[in-house]
ZAMARGU-4260 file (C-alpha; in steps of 0.2 Angstrom, whole numbers, plus 5000, padded with zeros to 4 digits):
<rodrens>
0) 5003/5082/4950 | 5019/5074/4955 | 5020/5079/4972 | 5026/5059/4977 | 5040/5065/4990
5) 5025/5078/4999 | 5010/5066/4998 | 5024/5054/5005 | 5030/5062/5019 | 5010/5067/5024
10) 5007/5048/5022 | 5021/5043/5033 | 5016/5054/5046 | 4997/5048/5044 | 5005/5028/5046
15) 5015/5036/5063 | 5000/5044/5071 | 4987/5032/5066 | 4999/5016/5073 | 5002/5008/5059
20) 4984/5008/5052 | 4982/4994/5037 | 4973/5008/5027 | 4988/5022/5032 | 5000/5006/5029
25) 4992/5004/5011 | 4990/5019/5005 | 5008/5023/5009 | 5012/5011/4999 | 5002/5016/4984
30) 5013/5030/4986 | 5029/5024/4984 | 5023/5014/4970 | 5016/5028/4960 | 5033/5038/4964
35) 5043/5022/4956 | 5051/5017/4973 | 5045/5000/4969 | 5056/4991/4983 | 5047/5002/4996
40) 5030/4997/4988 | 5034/4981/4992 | 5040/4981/5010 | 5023/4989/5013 | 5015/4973/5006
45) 5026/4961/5015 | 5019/4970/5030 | 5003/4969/5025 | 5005/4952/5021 | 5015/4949/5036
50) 4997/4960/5046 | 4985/4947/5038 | 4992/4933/5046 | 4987/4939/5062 | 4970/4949/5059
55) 4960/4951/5043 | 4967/4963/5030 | 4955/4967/5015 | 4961/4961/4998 | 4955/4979/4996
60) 4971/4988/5001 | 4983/4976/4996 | 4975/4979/4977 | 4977/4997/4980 | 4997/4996/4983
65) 4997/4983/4965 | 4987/4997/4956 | 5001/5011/4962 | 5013/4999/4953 | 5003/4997/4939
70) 5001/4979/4942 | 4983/4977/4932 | 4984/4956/4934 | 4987/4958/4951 | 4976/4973/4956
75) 4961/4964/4947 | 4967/4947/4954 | 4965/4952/4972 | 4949/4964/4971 | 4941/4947/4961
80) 4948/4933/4972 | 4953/4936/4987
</rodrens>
């Protein structure tokens, strides 16, 4: 439907009132990808990456973020390998 700056403002207030939640976090960023904000679609997935150093992080969610970018290589690659 378009609504990316709506669905983005819900999603950033969903990230604030869950405390950063890795699922909030990613579907944020999915967000911000499917909007075209590509530089903001990856900060989300530095943090994720950054999150997964400490505690696990499904491959899962950091797909979801490469699908809003239309990444298929990368979306498939971490559903099918990591």
């Amino acid at each position: 439907m378009g609504l990316y700056e709506e669905a983005i403002n819900e999603l950033k207030e969903d990230v604030r009132l869950s405390n950063e939640s890795t699922i909030s976090l990613a579907m944020l960023g999915h967000a911000y990808a499917s909007s075209g904000d590509l530089r903001k679609a990856e900060g989300i997935l530095e943090q994720l990456f950054e999150r997964s150093q400490q505690k696990y992080v499904s491959s899962y969610w950091i797909a979801a973020v490469y699908n809003g970018m239309k990444d298929r290589k990368k979306t498939i690659e971490w559903l099918e390998t990591h």
